[in-house]
C-alpha positions as CSV (number, residue, x, y, z in Angstrom):
1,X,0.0,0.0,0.0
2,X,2.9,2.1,-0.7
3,X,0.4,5.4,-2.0
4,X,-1.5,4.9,1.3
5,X,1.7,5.8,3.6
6,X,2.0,9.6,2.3
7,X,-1.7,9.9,3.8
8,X,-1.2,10.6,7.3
9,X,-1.4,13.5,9.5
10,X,1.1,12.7,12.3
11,X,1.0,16.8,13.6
12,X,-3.0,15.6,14.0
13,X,-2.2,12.7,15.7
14,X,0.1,14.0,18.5
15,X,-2.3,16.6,19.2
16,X,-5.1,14.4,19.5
17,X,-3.0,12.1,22.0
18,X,-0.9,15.7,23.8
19,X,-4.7,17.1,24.3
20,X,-6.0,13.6,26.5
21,X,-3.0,14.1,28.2
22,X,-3.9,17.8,29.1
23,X,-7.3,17.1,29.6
24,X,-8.4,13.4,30.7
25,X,-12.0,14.7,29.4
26,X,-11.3,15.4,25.9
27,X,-10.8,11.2,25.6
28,X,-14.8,10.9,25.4
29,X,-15.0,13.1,22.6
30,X,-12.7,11.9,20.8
31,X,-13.1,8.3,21.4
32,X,-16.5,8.5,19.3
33,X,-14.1,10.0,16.4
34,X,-11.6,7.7,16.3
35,X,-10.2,4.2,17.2
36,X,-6.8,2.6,17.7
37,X,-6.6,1.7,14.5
38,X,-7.2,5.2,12.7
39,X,-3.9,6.0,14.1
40,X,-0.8,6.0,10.8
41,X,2.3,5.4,13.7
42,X,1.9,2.2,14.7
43,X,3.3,3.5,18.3
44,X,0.5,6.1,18.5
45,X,-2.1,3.0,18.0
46,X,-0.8,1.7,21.1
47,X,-0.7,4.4,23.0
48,X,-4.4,5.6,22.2
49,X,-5.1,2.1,23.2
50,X,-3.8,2.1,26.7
51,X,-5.5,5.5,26.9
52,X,-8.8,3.9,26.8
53,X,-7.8,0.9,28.6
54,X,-6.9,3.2,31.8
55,X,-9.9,5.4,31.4
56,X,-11.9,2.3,31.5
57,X,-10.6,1.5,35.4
58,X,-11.0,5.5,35.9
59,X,-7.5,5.6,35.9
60,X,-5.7,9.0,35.6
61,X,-4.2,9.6,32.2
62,X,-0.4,11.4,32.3
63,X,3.0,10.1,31.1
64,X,3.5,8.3,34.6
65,X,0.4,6.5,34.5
66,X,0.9,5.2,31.0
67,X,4.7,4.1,31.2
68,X,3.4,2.1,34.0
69,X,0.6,0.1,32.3
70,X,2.8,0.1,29.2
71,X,5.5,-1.8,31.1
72,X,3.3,-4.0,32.3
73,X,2.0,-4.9,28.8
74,X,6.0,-4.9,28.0
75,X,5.2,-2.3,25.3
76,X,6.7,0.8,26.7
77,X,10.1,0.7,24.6
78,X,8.1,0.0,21.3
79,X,6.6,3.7,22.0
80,X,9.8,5.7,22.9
81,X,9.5,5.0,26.5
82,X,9.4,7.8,28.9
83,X,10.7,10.5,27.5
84,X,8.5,10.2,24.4
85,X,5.2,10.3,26.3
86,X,6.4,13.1,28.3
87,X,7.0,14.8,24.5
88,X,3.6,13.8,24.0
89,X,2.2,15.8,26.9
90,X,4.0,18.4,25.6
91,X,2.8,18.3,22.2
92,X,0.0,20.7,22.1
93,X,-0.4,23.9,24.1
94,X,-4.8,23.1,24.7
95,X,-7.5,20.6,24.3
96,X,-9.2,23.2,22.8
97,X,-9.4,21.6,18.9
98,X,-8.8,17.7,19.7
99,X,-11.9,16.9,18.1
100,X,-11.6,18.9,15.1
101,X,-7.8,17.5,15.3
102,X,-9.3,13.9,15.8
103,X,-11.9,14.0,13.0
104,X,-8.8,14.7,10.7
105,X,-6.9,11.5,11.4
106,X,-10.1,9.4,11.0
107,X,-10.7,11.1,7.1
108,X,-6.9,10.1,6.4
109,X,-7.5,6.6,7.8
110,X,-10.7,6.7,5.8
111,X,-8.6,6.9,2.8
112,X,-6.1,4.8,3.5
113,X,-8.6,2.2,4.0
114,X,-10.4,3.1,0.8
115,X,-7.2,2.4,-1.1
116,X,-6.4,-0.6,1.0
117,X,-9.5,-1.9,-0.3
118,X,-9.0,-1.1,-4.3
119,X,-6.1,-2.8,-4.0
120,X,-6.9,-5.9,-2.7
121,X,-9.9,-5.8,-5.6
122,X,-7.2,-5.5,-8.0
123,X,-5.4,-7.9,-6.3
124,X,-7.9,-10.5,-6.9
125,X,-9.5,-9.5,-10.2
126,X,-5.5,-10.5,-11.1
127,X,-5.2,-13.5,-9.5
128,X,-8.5,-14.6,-10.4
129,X,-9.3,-15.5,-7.0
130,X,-13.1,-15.0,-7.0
131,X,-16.1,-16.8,-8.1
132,X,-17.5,-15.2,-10.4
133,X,-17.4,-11.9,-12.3
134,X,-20.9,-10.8,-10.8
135,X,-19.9,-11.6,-6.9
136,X,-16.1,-9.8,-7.3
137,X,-18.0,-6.7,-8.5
138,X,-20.6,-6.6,-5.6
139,X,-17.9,-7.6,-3.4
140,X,-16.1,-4.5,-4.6
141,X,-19.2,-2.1,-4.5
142,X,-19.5,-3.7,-1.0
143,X,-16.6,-2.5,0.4
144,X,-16.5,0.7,-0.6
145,X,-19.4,1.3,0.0
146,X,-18.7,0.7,3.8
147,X,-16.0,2.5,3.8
148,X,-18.0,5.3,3.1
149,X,-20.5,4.1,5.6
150,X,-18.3,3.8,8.4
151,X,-18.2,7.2,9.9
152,X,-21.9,6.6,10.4
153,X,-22.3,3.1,12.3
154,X,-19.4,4.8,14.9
155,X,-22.0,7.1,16.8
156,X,-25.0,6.8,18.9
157,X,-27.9,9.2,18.1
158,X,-29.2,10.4,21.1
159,X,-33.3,10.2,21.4
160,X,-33.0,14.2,21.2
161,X,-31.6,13.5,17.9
162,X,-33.7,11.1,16.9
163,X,-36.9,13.0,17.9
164,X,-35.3,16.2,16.3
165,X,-35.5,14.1,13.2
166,X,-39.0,13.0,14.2
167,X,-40.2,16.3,14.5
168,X,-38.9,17.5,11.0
169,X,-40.7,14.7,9.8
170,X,-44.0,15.9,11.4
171,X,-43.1,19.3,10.4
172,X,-42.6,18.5,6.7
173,X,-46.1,16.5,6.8
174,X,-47.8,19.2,7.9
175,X,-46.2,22.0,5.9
176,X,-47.5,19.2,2.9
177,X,-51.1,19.5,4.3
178,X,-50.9,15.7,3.6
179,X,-50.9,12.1,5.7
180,X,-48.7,10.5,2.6
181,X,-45.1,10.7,4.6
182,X,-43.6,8.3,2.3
183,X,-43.1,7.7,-1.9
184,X,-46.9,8.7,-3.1
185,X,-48.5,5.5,-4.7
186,X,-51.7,7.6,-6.0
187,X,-54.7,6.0,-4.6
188,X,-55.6,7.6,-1.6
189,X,-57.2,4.8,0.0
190,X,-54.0,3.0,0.7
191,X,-51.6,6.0,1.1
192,X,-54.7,6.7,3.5
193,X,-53.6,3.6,5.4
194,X,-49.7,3.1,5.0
195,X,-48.5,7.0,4.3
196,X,-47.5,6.7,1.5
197,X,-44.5,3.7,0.6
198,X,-41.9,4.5,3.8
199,X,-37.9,4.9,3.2
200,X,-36.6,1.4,4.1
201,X,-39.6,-0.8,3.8
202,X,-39.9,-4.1,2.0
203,X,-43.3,-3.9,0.4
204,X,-44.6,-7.6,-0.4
205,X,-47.6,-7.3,-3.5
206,X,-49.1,-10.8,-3.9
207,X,-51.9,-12.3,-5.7
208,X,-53.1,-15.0,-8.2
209,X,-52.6,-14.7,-11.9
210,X,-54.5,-12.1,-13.9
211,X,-55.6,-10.3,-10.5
212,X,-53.6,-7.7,-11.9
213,X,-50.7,-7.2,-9.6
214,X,-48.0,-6.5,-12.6
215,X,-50.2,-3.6,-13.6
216,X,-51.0,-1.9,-9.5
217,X,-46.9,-2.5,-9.3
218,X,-46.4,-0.2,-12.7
219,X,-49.4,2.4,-11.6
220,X,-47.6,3.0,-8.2
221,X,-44.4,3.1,-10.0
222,X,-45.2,6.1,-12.3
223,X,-47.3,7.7,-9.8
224,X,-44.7,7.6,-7.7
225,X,-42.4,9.3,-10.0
226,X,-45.0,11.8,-11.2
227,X,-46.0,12.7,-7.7
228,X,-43.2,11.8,-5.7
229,X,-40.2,13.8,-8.0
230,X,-38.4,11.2,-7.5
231,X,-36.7,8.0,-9.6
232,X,-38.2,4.7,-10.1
233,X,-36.3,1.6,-10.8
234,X,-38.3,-1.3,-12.2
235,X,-36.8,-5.1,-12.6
236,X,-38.4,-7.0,-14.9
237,X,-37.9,-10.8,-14.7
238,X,-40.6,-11.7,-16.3
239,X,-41.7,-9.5,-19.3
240,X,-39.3,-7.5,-21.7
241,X,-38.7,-4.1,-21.3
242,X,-40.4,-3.3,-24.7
243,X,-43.7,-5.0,-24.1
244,X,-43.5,-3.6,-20.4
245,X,-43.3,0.2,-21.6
246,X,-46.0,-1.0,-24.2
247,X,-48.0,-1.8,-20.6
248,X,-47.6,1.1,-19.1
249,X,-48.5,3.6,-22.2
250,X,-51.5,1.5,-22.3
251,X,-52.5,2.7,-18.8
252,X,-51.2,5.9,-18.9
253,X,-53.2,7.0,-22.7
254,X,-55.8,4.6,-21.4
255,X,-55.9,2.9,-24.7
256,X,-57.7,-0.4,-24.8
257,X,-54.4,-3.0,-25.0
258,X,-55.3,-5.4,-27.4
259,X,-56.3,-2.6,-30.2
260,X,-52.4,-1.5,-29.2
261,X,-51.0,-4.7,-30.2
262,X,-52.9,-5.5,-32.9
263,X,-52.7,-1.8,-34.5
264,X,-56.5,-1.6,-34.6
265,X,-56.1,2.2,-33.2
266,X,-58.5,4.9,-34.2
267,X,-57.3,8.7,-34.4
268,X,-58.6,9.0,-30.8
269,X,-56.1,6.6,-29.4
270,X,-53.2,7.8,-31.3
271,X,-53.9,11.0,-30.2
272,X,-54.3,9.9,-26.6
273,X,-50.9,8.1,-27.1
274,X,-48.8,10.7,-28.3
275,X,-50.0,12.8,-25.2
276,X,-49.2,9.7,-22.8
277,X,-45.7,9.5,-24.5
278,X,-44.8,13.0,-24.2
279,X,-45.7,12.6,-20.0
280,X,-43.8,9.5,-19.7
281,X,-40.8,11.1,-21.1
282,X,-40.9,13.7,-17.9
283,X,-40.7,10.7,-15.7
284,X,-37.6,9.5,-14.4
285,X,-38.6,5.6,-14.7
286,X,-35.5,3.1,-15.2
287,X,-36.5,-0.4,-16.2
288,X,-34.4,-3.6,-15.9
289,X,-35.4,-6.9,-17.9
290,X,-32.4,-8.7,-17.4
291,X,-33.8,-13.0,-16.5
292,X,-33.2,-13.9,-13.2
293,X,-31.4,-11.4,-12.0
294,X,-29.5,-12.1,-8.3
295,X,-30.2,-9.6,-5.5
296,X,-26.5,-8.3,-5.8
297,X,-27.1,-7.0,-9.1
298,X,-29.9,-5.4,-8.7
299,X,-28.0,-4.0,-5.5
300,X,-25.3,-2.9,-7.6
301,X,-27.4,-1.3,-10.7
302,X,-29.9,0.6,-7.5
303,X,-26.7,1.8,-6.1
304,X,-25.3,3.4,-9.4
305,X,-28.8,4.9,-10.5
306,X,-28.8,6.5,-6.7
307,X,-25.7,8.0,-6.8
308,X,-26.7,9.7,-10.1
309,X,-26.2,13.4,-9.9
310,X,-28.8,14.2,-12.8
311,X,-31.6,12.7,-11.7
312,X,-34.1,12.9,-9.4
313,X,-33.2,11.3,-6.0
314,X,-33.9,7.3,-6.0
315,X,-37.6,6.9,-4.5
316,X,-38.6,3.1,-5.2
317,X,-37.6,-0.4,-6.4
318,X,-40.0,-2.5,-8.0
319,X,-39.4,-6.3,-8.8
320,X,-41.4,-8.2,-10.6
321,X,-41.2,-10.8,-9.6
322,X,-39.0,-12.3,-6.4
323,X,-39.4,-16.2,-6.6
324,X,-37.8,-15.6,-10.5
325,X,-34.2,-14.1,-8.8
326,X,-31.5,-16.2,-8.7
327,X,-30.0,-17.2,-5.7
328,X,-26.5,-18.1,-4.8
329,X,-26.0,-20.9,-6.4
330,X,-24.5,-23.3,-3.6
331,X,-28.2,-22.8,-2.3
332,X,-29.9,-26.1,-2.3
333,X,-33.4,-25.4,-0.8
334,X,-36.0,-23.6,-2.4
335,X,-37.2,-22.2,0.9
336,X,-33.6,-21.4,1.9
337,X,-33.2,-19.5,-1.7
338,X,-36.1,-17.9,-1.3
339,X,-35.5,-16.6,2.0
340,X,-32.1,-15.4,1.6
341,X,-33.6,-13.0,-1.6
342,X,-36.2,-11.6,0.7
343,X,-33.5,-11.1,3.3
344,X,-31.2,-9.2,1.1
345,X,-34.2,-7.3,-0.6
346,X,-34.9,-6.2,3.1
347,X,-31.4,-4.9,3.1
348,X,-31.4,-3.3,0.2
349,X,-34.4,-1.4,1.4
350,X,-32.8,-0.4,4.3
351,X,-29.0,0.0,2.8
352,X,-30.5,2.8,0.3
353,X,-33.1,3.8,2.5
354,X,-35.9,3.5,-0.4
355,X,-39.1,1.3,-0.2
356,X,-38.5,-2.0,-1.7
357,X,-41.9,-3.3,-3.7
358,X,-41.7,-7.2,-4.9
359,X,-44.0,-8.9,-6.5
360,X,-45.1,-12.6,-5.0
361,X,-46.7,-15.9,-6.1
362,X,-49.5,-17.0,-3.6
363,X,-49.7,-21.0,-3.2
364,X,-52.7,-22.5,-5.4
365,X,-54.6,-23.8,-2.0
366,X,-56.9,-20.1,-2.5
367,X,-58.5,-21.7,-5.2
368,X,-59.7,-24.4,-3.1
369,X,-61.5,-23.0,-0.1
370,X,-65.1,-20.7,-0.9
371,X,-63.8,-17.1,0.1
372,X,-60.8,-16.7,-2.5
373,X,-59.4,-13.7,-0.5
374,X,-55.4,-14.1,0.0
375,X,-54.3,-14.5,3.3
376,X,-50.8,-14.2,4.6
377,X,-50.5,-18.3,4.9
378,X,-51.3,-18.5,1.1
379,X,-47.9,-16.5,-0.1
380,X,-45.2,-19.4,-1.6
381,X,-42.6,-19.7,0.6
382,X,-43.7,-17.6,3.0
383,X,-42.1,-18.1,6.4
384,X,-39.0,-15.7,5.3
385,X,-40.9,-13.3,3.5
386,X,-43.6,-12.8,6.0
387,X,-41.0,-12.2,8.4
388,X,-38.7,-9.6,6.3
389,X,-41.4,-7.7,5.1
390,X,-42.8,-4.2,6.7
391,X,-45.8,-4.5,4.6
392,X,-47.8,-7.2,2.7
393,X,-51.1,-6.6,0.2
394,X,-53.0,-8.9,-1.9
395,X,-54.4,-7.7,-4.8
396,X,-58.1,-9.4,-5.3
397,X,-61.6,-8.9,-8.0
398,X,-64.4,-11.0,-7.2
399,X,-65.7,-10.5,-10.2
400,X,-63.0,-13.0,-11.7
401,X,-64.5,-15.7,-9.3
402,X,-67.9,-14.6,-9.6
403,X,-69.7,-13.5,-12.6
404,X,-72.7,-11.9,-10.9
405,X,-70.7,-10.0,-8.5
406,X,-71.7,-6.8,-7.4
407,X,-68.3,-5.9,-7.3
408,X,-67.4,-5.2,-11.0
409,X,-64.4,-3.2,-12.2
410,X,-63.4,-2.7,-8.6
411,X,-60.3,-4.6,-7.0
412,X,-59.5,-4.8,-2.9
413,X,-56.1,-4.6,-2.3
414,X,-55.8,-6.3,1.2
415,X,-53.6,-5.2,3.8
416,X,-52.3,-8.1,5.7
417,X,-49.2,-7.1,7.7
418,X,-48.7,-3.5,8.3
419,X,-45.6,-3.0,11.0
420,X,-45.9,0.7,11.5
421,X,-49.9,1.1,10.2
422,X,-53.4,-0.3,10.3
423,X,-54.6,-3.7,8.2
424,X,-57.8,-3.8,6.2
425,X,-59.0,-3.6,2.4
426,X,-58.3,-0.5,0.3
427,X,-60.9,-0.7,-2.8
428,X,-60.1,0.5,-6.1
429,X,-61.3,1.1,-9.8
430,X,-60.0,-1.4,-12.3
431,X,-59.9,-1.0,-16.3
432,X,-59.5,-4.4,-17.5
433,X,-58.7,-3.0,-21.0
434,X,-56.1,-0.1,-19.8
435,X,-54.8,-2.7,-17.1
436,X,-55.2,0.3,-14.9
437,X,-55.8,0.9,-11.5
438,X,-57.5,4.1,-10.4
439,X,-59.5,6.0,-7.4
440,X,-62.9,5.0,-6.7
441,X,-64.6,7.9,-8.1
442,X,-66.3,9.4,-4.4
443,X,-62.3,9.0,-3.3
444,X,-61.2,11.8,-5.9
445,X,-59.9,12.7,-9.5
446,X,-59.5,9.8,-12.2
């Protein structure tokens, strides 16, 4: 690491350890900054070490004090001995700007660590010592990435920080005039219930086939854009990106889908499709269809489209769906497979501090029992995922069961597990031929 030893900041260093020695107090505040290991001279590591080890028993912390301890560890020569700690504690005038002092060795051992961990990258990328191409580069995303994240897993937030935070969120919902706290989904009915999709959550959206869960997953998505300002990410295991967009404008124009793919249109729906393009090109909407895609690249593709300058911030993930990700592929169990991909999708969630929204299978026993309303028992697999997720909805019509329901064109979307909200059935309007989902009309605008 031969770059990494011109970053160091050895004046830093002996004013950080000189102002302990002045002030035993300063060694709480700067203990929270740095460790041990931040330290560039290897005898300043242990000397910052025995520092905290004394002040641990309350001891006193001056030159005497540590050369004792220090013998008695046998480690007194390797730091200079006396003399040098007494150079120490008169290595700084004040106390006064340890911190500041402290925070600046921690950004050079930052860096240091940083190109410690490129190199060891390149170092295996060389040598070939790695699994596969897909694991070396999440491996390597990885580990910068906590490198960057380090300085904040080193504090505590104290609950007057935490309910400062609390109290901007309040402050922010009421400025809005609005309950929706979270990424907009556009039907008031269930932003009525959740707040809207919440930073950090893993939203589960199950149901049978042809309930329409693909097309509720897209409507949130570019609602959420529209309303929230903010980028969408959409992974597509299942359908192409090019018959997916084809979905969406379908919705969006509210052109009947069938005359779309058959070319059948009349000069209404052309018109009413140009329009729909020209608002779909506002929205910041980024859509994956690559098959069976593994949670660590969609980890890694999330992580580049959030740390794009250009665009709006990153304000949801949609994957459609989860039981078609891949696993790792030492993975033997289904149920083990499908639980590690709900696991890491509840990291991802938290790691970028966006609302996660995957699309579920539920098991075929609903079409065996006289009320066909999901149930959290009937999701595939669903031990992990009822566990990892914050939220789970099923999306039901009657009218597909029963032809003389009274129930026609309108969907329940059944909330099932809500950790920080209410349960219960938000209804909705649905447009079998737009494969929309809107408001019930007394709820508001169309």
């Amino acid at each position: 690491m031969s770059t990494a030893r011109h970053l160091e900041a050895q004046e830093a260093e002996l004013s950080v350890l000189g102002g302990v020695l002045l002030d035993n107090t300063a060694l709480d505040r700067v203990s929270t900054l740095v460790d041990p290991a931040d330290f560039f001279v290897p005898r300043h590591q242990i000397v910052f070490r025995t520092m905290v080890r004394l002040a641990e028993i309350e001891s006193p912390l001056d030159p005497v004090t540590l050369a004792t301890a220090l013998e008695q560890a046998g480690e007194l020569e390797a730091v200079g001995g006396m003399d040098y700690l007494v150079q120490l504690s008169e290595a700084t005038a004040s106390a006064v700007n340890v911190e500041h002092h402290a925070g600046i060795v921690h950004e050079y051992a930052e860096v240091r660590r940083l190109i410690q961990v490129c190199e060891e990258v390149v170092q295996k990328a060389r040598g070939g010592d790695y699994e596969d191409t897909e694991r070396l580069f999440d491996e390597a995303q990885q580990a910068v990435y906590e490198v960057g994240q380090a300085r904040q897993g080193r504090h505590f937030t104290t609950m007057a920080g935490a309910l400062k935070q609390a109290i901007e969120k309040v402050q922010r919902a009421y400025e809005l005039k609005s309950s929706v706290t979270g990424t907009p989904t556009g039907f008031l009915a269930l932003d009525a219930r959740t707040a809207g999709l919440q930073a950090g959550d893993l939203i589960i959206l199950a149901a049978r086939p042809a309930m329409g869960k693909t097309a509720l997953a897209l409507n949130m998505a570019t609602n959420a854009a529209l309303l929230g300002k903010c980028s969408v990410a959409i992974f597509s295991l299942e359908m192409p990106t090019v018959q997916l967009a084809g979905r969406i404008l379908a919705s969006e124009a509210r052109v009947d889908g069938e005359r779309m793919r058959t070319g059948h249109l009349s000069d209404g729906d052309i018109d009413r499709l140009l329009q729909g393009v020209k608002r779909m090109n506002e929205l910041s909407v980024h859509i994956d269809d690559t098959p069976g895609i593994s949670v660590m690249e969609c980890r890694s593709k999330c992580r580049r489209l959030a740390s794009e300058r250009t665009l709006p911030p990153l304000g949801l993930v949609v994957v459609d769906y989860l039981q078609l990700m891949k696993g790792r592929a030492n993975i033997k169990s289904r149920e083990q497979e499908i639980s590690e991909i709900s696991r890491n999708l509840k990291a991802l969630a938290k790691e970028l501090s966006v609302p996660v929204v995957a699309l579920s299978q539920l098991n075929r026993g609903v079409e065996s029992r006289p009320n066909k309303r999901p149930q959290l028992s009937d999701l595939r697999e669903s031990g992990a995922i009822e566990q990892d997720a914050d939220i789970i909805m099923f999306v039901y019509r009657d009218e597909y069961y029963n032809e003389d329901s009274e129930d026609r064109g309108i969907a329940e979307v059944i909330i099932g597990k809500n950790r920080s909200g209410s349960t219960g059935t938000a209804k909705l309007k649905f447009f079998k031929q737009w494969t929309r989902f809107d408001n019930l009309e007394d709820e508001g605008p169309r």
